[in-house]
Every structure is written in structure tokens, then in C-alpha cells.
C-alpha positions as CSV (number, residue, x, y, z in Angstrom):
1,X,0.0,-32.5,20.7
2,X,0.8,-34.6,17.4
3,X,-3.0,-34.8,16.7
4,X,-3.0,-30.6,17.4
5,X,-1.1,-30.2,14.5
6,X,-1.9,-32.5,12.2
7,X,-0.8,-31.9,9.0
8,X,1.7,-29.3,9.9
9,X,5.1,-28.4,8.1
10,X,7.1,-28.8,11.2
11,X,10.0,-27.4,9.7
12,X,8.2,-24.2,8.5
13,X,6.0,-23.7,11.2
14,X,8.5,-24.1,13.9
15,X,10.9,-22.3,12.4
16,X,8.5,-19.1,11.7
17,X,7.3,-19.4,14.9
18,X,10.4,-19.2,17.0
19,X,12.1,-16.1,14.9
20,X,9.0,-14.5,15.2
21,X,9.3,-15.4,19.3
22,X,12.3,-14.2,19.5
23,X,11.5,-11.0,17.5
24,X,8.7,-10.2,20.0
25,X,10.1,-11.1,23.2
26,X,13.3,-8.6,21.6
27,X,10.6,-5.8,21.6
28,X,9.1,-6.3,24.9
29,X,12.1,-6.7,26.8
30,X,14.8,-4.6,25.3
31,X,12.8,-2.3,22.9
32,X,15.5,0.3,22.7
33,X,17.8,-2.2,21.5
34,X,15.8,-3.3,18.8
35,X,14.5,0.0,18.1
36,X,18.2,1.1,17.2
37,X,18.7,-2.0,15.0
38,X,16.0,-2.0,13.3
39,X,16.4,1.5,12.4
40,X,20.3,1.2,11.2
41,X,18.7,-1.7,8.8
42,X,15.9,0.2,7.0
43,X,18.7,3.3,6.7
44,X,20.6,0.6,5.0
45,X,18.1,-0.7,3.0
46,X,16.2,2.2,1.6
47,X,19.8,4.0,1.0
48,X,20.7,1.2,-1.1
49,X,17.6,-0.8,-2.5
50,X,15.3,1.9,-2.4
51,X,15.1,1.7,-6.5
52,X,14.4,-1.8,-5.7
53,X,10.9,-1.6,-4.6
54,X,10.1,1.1,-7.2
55,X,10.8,-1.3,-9.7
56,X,8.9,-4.3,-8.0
57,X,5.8,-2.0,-7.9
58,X,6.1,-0.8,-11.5
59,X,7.0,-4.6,-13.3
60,X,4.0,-6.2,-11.1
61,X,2.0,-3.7,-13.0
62,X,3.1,-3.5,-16.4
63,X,2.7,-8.0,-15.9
64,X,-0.9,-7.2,-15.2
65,X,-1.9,-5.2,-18.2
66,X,-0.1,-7.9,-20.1
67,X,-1.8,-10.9,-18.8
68,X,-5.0,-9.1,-19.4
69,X,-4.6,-8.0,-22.9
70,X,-2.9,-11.0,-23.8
71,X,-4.4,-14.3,-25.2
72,X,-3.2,-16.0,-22.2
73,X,-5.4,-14.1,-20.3
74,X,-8.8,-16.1,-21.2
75,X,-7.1,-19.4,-19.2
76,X,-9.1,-20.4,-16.3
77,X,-8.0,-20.4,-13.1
78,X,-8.9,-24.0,-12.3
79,X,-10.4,-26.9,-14.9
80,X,-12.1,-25.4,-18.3
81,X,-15.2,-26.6,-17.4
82,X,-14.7,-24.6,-14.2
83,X,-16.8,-21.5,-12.2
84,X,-16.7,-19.0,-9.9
85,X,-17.7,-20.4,-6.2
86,X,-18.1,-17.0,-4.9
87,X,-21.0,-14.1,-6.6
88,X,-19.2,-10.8,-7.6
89,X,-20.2,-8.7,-4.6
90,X,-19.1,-10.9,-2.0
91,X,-15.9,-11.6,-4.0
92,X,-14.6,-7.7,-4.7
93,X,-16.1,-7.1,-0.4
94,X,-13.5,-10.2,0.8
95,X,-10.9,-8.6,-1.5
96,X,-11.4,-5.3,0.0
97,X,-11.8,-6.1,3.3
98,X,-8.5,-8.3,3.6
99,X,-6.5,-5.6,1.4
100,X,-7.5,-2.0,1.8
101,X,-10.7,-1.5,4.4
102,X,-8.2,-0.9,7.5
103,X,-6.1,1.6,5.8
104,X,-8.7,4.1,4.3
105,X,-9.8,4.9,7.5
106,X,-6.7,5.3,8.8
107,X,-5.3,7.3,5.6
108,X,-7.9,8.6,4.2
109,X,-7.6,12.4,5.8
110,X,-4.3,12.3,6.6
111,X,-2.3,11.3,3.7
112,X,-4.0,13.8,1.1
113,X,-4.0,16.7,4.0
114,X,-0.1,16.3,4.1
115,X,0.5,15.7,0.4
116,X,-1.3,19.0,0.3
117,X,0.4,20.7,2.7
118,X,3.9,19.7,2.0
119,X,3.5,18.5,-2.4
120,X,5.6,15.8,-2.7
121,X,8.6,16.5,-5.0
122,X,7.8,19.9,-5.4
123,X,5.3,19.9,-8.1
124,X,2.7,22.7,-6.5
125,X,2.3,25.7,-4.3
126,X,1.7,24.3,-0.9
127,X,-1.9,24.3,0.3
128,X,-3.3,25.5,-3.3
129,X,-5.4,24.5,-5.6
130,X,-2.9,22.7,-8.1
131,X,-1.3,20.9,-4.6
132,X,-5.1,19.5,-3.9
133,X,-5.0,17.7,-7.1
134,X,-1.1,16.4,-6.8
135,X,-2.0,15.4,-3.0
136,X,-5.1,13.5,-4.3
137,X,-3.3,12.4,-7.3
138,X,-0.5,10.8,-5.4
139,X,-2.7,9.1,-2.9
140,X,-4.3,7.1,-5.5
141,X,-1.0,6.5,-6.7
142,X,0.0,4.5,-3.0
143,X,-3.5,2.7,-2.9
144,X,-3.9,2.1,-6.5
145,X,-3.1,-0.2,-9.6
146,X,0.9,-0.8,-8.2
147,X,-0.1,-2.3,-4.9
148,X,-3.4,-4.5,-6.2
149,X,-1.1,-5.7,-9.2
150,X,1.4,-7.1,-6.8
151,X,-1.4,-9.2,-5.3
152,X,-3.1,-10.4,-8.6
153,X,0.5,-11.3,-9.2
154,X,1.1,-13.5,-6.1
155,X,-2.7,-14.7,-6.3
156,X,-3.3,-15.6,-9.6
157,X,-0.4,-17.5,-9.6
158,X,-1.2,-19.4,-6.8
159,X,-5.0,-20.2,-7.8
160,X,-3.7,-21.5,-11.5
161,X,-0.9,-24.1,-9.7
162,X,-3.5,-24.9,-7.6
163,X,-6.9,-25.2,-9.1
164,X,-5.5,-25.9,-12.7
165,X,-2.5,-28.5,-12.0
166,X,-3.6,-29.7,-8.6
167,X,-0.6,-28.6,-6.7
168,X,-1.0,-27.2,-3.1
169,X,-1.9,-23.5,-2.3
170,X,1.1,-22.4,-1.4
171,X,3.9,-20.2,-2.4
172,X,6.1,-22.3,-3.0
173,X,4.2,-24.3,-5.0
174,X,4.4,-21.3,-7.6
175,X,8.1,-22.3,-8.5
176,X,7.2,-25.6,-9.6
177,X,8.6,-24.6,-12.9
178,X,12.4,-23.8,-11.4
179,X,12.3,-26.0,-8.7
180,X,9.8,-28.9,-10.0
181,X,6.7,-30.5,-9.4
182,X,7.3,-31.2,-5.6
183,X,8.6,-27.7,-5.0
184,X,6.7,-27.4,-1.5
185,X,8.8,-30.3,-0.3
186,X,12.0,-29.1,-0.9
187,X,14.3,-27.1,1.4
188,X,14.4,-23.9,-0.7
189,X,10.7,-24.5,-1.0
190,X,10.1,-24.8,2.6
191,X,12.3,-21.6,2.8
192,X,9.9,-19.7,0.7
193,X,6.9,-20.7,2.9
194,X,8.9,-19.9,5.9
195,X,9.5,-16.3,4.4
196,X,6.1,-16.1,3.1
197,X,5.0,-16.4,6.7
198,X,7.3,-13.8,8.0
199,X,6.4,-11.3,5.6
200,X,2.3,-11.7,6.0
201,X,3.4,-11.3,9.8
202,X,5.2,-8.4,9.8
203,X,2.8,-7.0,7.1
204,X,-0.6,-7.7,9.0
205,X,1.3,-6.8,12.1
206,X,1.6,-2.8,11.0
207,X,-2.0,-2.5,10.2
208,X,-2.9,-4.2,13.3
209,X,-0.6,-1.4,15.1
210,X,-2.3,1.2,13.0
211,X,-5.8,0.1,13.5
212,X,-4.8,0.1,17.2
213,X,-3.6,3.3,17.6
214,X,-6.9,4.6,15.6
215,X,-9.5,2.4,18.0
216,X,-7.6,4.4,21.1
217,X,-7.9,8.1,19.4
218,X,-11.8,7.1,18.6
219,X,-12.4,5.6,22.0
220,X,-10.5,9.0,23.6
221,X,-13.0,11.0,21.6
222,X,-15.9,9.1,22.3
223,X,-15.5,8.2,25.8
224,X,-12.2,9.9,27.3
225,X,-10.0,6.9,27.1
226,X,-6.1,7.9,27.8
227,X,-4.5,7.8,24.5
228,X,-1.4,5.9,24.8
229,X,0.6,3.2,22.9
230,X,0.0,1.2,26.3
231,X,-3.8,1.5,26.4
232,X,-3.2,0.7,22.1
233,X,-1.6,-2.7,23.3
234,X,-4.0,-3.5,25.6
235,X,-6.9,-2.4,22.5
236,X,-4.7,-4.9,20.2
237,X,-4.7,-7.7,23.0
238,X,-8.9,-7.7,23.1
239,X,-9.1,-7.7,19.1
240,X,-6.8,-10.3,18.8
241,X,-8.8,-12.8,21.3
242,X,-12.0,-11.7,18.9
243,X,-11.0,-12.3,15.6
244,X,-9.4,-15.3,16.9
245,X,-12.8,-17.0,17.3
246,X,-13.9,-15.6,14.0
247,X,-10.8,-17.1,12.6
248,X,-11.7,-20.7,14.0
249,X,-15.2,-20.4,12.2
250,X,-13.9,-20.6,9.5
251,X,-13.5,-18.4,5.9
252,X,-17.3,-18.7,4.9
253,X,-19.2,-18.4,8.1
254,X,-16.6,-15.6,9.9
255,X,-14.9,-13.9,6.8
256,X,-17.9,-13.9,4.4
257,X,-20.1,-12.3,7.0
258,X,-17.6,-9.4,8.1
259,X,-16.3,-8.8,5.0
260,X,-19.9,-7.7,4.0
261,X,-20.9,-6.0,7.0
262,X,-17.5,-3.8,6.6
263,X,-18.1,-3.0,3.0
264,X,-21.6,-1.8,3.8
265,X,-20.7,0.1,6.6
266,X,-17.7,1.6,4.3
267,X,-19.9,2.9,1.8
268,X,-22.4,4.4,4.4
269,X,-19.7,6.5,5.8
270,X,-18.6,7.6,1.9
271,X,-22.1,8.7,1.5
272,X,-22.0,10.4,5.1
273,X,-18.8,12.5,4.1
274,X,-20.2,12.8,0.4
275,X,-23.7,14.1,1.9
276,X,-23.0,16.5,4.6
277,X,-19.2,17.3,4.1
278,X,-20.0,20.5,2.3
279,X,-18.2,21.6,-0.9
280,X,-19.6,18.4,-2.4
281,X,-19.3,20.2,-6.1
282,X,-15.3,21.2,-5.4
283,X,-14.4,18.2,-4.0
284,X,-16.2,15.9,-6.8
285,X,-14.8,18.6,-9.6
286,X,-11.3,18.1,-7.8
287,X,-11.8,14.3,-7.6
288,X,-12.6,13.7,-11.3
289,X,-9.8,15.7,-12.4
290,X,-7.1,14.1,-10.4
291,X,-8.5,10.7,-11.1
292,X,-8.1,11.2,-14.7
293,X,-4.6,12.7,-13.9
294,X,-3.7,9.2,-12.4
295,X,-4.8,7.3,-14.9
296,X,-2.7,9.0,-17.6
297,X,0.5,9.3,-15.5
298,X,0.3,6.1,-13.8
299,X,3.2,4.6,-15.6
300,X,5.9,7.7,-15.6
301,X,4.8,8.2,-11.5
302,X,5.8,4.4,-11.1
303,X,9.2,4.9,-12.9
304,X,10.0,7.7,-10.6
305,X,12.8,7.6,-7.6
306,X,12.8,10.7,-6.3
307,X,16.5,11.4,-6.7
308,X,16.4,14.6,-4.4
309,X,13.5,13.9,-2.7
310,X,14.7,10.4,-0.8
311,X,13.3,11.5,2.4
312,X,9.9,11.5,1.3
313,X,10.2,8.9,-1.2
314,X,11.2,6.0,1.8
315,X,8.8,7.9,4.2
316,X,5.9,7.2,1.5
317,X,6.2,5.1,-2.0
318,X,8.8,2.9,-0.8
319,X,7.3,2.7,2.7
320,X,4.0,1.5,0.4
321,X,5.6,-0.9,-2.4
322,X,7.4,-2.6,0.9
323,X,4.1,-3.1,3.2
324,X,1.9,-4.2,-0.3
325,X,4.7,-6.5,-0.8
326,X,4.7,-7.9,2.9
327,X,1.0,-8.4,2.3
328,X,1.0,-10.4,-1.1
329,X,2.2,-13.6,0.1
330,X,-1.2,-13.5,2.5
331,X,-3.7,-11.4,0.0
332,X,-2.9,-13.2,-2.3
333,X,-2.9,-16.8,-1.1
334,X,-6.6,-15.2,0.4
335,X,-8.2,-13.9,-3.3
336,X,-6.5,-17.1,-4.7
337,X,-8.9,-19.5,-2.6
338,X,-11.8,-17.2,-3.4
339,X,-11.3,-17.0,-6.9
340,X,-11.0,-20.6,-8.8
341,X,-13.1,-20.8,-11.8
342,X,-12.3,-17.0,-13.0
343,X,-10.4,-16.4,-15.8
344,X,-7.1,-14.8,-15.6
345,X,-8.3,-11.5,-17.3
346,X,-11.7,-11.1,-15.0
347,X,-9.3,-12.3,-12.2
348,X,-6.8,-9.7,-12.8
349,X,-9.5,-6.8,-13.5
350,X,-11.4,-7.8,-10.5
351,X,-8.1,-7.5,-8.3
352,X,-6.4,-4.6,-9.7
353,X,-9.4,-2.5,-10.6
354,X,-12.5,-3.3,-8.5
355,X,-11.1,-2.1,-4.8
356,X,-8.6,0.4,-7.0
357,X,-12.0,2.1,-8.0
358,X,-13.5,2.3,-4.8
359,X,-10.1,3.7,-3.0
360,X,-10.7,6.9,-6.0
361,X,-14.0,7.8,-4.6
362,X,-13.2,6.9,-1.2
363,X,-10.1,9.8,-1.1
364,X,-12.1,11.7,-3.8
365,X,-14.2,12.9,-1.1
366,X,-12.9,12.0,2.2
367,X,-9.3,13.2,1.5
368,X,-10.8,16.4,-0.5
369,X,-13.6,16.7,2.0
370,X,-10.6,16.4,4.9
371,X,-8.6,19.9,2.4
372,X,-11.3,21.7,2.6
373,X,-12.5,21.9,5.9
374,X,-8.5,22.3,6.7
375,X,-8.5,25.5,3.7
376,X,-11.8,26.8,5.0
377,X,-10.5,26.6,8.5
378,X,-13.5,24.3,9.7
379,X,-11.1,21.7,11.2
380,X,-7.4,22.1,12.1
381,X,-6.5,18.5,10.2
382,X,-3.3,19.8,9.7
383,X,-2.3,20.0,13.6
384,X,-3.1,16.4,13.8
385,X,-0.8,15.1,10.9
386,X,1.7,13.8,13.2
387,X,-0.4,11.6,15.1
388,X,-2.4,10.8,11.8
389,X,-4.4,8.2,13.5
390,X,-5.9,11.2,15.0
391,X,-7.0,13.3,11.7
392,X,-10.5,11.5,10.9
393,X,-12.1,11.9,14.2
394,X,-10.6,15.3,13.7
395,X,-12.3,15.5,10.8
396,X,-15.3,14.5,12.3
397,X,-15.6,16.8,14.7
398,X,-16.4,19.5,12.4
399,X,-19.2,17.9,10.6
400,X,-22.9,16.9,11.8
401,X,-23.4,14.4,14.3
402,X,-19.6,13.7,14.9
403,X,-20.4,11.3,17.9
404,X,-22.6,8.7,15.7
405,X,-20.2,9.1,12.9
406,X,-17.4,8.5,15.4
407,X,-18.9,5.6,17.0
408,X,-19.6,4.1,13.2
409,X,-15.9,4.4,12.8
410,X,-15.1,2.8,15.8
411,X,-17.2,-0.4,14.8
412,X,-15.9,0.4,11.3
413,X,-12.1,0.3,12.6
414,X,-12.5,-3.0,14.7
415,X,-14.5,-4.7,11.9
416,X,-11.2,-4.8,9.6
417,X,-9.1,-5.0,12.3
418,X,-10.6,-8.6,12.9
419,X,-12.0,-9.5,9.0
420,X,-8.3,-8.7,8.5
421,X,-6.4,-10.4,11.1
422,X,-8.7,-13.4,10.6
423,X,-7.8,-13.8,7.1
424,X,-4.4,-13.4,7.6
425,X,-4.1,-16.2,10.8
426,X,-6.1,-18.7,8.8
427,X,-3.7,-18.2,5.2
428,X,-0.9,-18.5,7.7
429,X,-1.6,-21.5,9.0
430,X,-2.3,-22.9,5.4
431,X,1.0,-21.6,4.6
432,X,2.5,-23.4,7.8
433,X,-0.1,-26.8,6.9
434,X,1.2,-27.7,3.2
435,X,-1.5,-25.9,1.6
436,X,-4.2,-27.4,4.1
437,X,-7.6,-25.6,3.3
438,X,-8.8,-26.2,6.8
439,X,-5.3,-25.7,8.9
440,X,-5.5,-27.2,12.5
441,X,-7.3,-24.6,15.0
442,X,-4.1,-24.8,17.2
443,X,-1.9,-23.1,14.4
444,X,-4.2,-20.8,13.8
445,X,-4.4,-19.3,17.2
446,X,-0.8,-19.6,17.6
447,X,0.1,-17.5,14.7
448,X,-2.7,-14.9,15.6
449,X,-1.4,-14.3,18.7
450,X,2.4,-14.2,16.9
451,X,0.8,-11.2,14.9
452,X,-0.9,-9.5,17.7
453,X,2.7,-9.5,19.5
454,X,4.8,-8.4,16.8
455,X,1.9,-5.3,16.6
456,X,2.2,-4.9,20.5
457,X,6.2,-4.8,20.2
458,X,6.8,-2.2,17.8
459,X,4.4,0.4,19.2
460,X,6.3,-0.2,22.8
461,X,9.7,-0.1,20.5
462,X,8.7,3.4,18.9
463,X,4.8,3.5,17.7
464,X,4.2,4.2,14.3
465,X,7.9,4.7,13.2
466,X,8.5,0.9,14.2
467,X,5.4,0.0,12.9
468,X,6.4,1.3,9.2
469,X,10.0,0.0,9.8
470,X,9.1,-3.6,10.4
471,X,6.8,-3.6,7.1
472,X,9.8,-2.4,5.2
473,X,12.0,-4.6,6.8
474,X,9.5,-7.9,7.2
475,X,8.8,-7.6,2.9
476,X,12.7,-7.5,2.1
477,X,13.1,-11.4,1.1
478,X,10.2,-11.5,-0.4
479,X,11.0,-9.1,-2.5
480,X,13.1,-11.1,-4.3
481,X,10.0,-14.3,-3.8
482,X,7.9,-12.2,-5.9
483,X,9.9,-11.7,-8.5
484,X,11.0,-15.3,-8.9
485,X,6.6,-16.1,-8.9
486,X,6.5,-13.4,-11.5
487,X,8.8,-15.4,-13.5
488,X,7.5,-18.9,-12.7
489,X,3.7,-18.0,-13.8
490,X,4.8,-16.8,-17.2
491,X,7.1,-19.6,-17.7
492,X,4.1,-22.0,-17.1
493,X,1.6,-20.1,-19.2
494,X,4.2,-19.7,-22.2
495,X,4.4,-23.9,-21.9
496,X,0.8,-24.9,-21.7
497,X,0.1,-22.8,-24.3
498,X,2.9,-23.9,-26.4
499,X,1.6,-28.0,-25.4
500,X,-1.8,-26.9,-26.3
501,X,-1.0,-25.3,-30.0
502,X,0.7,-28.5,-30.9
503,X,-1.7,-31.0,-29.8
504,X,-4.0,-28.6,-32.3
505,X,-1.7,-28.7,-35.0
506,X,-3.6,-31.0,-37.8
507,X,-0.9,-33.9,-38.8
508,X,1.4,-33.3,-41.6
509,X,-0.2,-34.5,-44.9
510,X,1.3,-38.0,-45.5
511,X,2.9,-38.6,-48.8
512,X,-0.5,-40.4,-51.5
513,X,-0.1,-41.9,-55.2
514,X,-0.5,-39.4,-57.3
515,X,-4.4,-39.7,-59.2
516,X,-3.3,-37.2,-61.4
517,X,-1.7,-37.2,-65.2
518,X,1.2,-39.9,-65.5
519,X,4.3,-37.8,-66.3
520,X,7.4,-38.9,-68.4
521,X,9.2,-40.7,-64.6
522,X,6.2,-42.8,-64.3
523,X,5.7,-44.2,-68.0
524,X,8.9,-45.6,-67.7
């Protein structure tokens, strides 16, 4: 067993794994129980650190935009002499694939349909023209800058401790500069690795849920499957054994390879809905305009807390800030391995803005596309906003060839779901191996499988309600993680920097006989 886990944090791995246990077996076996508790604790949370998370999303940012314009910003992530492993394609298609692919298939009709229908905060007419632009304007706002800054925050600090002063890849690790040089080996360091763990669980666990839910409402279309959380556990169990052996391949051979195939397959269904969605002028018109209204409120949207509007602000923005946050520890331990030899700046640009860019076409056109074939009365998206997993295929259904495209999505769907989940097991079992770039096997499976329960437990505890309350609840200590990384990174950049000027300082000017004109002093 010793030689299983070789190399393994006992205390960290252990521990993890048996809260998480425990956690699971809660759901299976008394799900109304935990249901109830879990739902008193997110009431409690949101009602009284809602502000929190608003402020989290909004910092991460505004650190972003100054590591990029700032000199510090040039630094490499890893020895000067130092370059990229990875070419730019299949760097940004990792990135995406681990961060975002899962979710724009699963959001990517419903959330601007029901922003449109229902304008968040009251800013438009519902189901007009003004509300089509605030709907797509607000979606980029969830999947944009915000999120991808929190993980170029948690990633970029991990590559420069790691790559540039040779300490392991780990959280932990990060706080080097509060809790010194052997930070991982500590017991508040171990504690942070632990939570780290937790977090990327509970995180990955909701899109697995999510992705499973959407795999049983495409297989129901396509082949009459019974739609069910039940028949979505048993869809989550099958994934879970597949991306397991992808995960035991290894990040270049399993990763690499689906991470491409899902980005490629991506952008054939954006050119699908782009081609053939109709009202390809409206819906590009629509798409520029709100992308440029982003872009210039981006900062006051981030500063807002939706005093009157709480209900939709936990049910959306704070529901997103918490599940980007329960994801950073794993994106961005993930970009941080794939990304030594960038500089900071091309490192934060490539995080923040590369899949940010693609998520604005992607709901340009499928979320406006998914609008107007609701407006036009094409499709009835809206009746399928509460069971939103069901709104694409919905969606499909109205437009040419809806079984091919369906069956694309399927493939499309259980693609991320196992790119995803294989990224997340392996950086899990790093985090659980003291940085370990090849964790043992063992862990690996054992904290897949962790992940796949957790997923299975909350849609038997209450679906996609318990799904979104264990991401909100899973990121809460980390929270507080990411903050102190924020503050550790700058710390270290502000002293290297600092070390570097002075050893380039020329030596003061010593003190030489003067070759000039002998005054009065020197005669004598």
C-alpha cells in the first residue's frame, strides 16, 4: 500500500479524503438531512458575506490589469533564459477546456434567454430589444474577465514559486513569503492544501452534476432515455470510470489530445449556430454592441451588490464569483504547469483574455441565436428555463439537422466532462503528493471517484439547487486562501525587484586626491 502512495501527504490526503467520505456517504444515505443543512448554510452565507465574493471577483481583476501594465509584468515565469513548453493553440484549448468548455454548453441558451426574460436588476423591458443586450451583456459579465482573473491570480502565482524559486507546485507553497520557505510543510500549510483540495472537489463536482444532467436531456432527445437525476447518476458513474483512464495517461497523451478535439468540435458547433441559426445580421449587430457595452462597464458591474435585488444576485454573480473561486485552486495549479517560460504579462493576457474572447462570440450567437428563435416563436426556450440543461437541445430542435447537431453535443458534452474531470483528478492528486508532477495512479483514481460521488450526492440531495449550493459552500475557505496568494505574489515581486535594482545600482563613487588646482587648505 506504502509503495501505492508514494510520495503522498498523508496528512492532507487522508484528511481530504475522509471529510469528503463522509460528505458523500451524508448525501447518499440521509440526503434530506443534508439537503436542509446545507441550505440553512448558504442562507447564512450569502445573507451575510455575499459582498464578500463581489469584492474577491472585482480585486482579482483590478490585480490583473496591474500586473500587466506594470513593469513587473515582463518577469518570467520560470528561469530568464526560460520558454514556453507548450505552442499557443494547444495552450489557450487546455485552458479552455479545463475552465469554460463544460459550461457554454450548458449556459449558453439558457442564461441569456432568462436574463432576457426576467433583466436582471431592472435595467430593460422584459423580452425587448434593450433586455437582449443587458441579458448578453451580463452573461459575459459571469463568464468573463472576473472569473479568468481569479485563475491567472491563483496560477501565476503558483508557476513563478515554482518554476522561478524552485519551490513545489502547490498552494501552499504561494505563502512562502508569510509563512517561509518550507511553507508546504507546515501545519497551516498542509491546511491550505487540504482546503485547496476540497474546494477543486466541490467545484469540479457541480460541473460534473451539470454536465450530467445535460448528457441525460441529450440522450432523452436522441434516443428516449428517461430523464431522471437517477439515470444522471448512473451517466456520471460511466464518465467517471472513462476519464479515469484518461487521467492515468497522463497530462500530455490524455489532456493534450482532448483538449483539442473539444476545442475543434466547439468552434464547429459556433459556426453551426452562426451558419444556419437565422438572424445572423441581428444577432452579430446585437453581439458587437453588447460586447463593447461590457468592456466599458466591466468595472462599475463588478462593484455592484445588488442591494434590492439579493435574490438574483446569490442565484447568479455570487453563485458565479463562488464556483470560479472553488475552481482556482485546480485551474490554476492546471495553466500553472502548462505555462512556465511565459512571462507574467503574456501569461495573464493569455488567461484572462484568450478563452474571455471566445466565451463573447460563443454567447454572441448562441445566446442571441437562442432570443430569437424564443422572440420569433421558433422554439419555446423559455419553457425550458427551469430545467436549463434542457434549453440547447431545445434549441436544437428548431434548427436544421437537430439530430446530428444533437449527437455533436452529446460527444461535445462528455468530451469536457472527461478533459475536465481528468484535469482536475490529476492536480488533485499533486495537491495531495507535495507538488508531485506525476502523482501516484492510486490517488488519482481515488480522488476521481471522490468527485464523481460528491456530483452523484447532490443531485439525489436536490439536483441542480444542491449542485450550485455545494460550489458556494465548497469555495468559502478559500475565499479567504486567495486573497492571502493575492497578497503573497505581490509581496514576492515587490522584493525581487527591489534585490534586483540594488545589485544594479553602480557603487558609490569612492573618495580620489583631488588632480585639480591646489587651494589655500592644501598649500599649507
Amino acid at each position: 500500500m506504502n509503495r501505492l502512495i508514494k510520495g503522498v501527504d498523508p496528512v492532507v490526503f487522508w484528511g481530504s479524503a475522509v471529510l469528503i467520505g463522509t460528505f458523500v456517504g451524508w448525501g447518499l444515505f440521509a440526503p434530506d438531512s443534508l439537503g436542509s443543512v446545507m441550505k440553512t448554510a448558504l442562507d447564512w452565507v450569502i445573507g451575510n458575506f455575499g459582498w464578500a465574493f463581489v469584492l474577491l471577483a472585482f480585486g482579482s481583476l483590478a490585480i490583473c490589469i496591474f500586473l500587466v501594465v506594470h513593469p513587473w509584468g515582463r518577469t518570467r515565469l520560470g528561469p530568464d533564459d526560460s520558454r514556453p513548453t507548450f505552442g499557443t493553440f494547444s495552450w489557450v484549448s487546455m485552458m479552455f477546456a479545463a475552465g469554460l468548455g463544460a459550461g457554454l454548453l450548458f449556459y449558453g441558451i439558457a442564461e441569456p434567454v432568462s436574463h432576457w426574460s426576467a433583466p436582471p436588476h431592472g435595467l430593460a423591458e422584459p423580452q425587448s430589444e434593450e433586455a437582449a443586450l443587458v441579458a448578453l451583456r451580463y452573461t459575459y459579465f459571469h463568464w468573463g474577465f472576473n472569473g479568468w482573473a481569479m485563475y491567472a491570480l491563483m496560477g501565476g502565482a503558483m508557476a513563478y514559486f515554482s518554476y522561478r524559486k524552485g519551490l513545489p507546485t502547490l498552494v501552499s507553497a504561494t505563502l512562502s513569503p508569510l509563512l517561509g520557505p518550507k511553507a508546504s510543510e507546515r501545519p497551516i500549510g498542509r491546511l491550505v492544501d487540504g482546503l485547496a483540495i476540497v474546494a477543486t472537489l466541490f467545484g469540479t463536482a457541480t460541473a460534473l452534476g451539470l454536465n450530467g444532467l445535460q448528457l441525460n436531456s441529450g440522450l432523452d432527445y436522441l434516443f428516449d432515455v428517461p430523464k431522471s437525476n437517477v439515470v444522471a447518476v448512473i451517466i456520471i458513474v460511466v464518465v467517471t470510470a472513462l476519464f479515469l483512464v484518461s487521467a492515468t495517461s497522463g497530462v500530455e497523451k490524455g489532456i493534450n489530445f482532448l483538449a483539442n478535439l473539444g476545442s475543434f468540435a466547439t468552434i464547429g458547433l459556433f459556426l453551426f449556430f452562426l451558419v444556419v441559426g437565422g438572424s445572423t445580421v441581428l444577432v452579430i449587430s446585437n453581439g458587437i454592441e453588447s460586447i463593447g457595452n461590457y468592456i466599458l462597464q466591466v468595472l462599475p458591474m463588478s462593484l455592484q451588490t445588488g442591494v434590492g435585488d439579493e435574490q438574483w444576485m446569490a442565484g447568479w454573480t455570487i453563485f458565479y464569483w463562488a464556483w470560479w473561486a472553488s475552481w482556482a485552486p485546480f485551474v490554476g495549479m492546471f495553466v500553472a504547469r502548462i505555462s512556465r517560460g511565459r512571462t507574467i504579462r503574456e501569461f495573464v493576457i493569455g488567461v484572462v483574455a484568450a478563452p474571455t474572447g471566445f466565451g463573447f462570440l460563443w454567447f454572441a450567437v448562441v445566446g442571441g441565436t437562442g432570443i430569437e428563435l424564443q422572440r420569433t416563436g421558433q422554439a419555446d426556450v423559455l419553457g425550458s428555463i427551469a430545467t436549463p440543461e434542457l434549453s440547447l437541445f431545445t434549441a436544437l430542435d428548431a434548427l436544421p439537422l437537430p439530430v446530428i447537431s444533437s449527437a455533436l453535443c452529446v460527444v461535445l458534452i462528455a468530451l469536457f466532462f472527461i478533459s475536465g474531470a481528468d484535469a482536475a483528478s490529476i492536480v488533485m492528486a499533486t495537491m495531495a503528493s507535495r507538488g508531485a508532477l506525476e502523482p501516484s495512479k492510486l490517488v488519482v483514481v481515488v480522488l476521481g471517484v471522490l468527485m464523481g460521488g460528491i456530483a452523484c450526492a447532490m443531485l439525489l440531495v436536490g439536483g441542480l439547487v444542491a449542485l450550485q449550493q455545494a460550489a458556494v459552500l465548497g469555495s468559502v475557505p478559500f475565499a479567504l486562501v486567495l486573497v492571502a496568494v493575492a497578497y503573497s505574489w505581490l509581496k514576492a515581486l515587490r522584493e525581487e525587484h527591489r534585490q534586483t535594482a540594488e545589485e544594479e545600482e553602480p557603487p558609490p563613487r569612492s573618495e580620489t586626491m583631488s588632480i585639480g588646482p591646489v587651494g589655500p587648505a592644501e598649500r599649507r
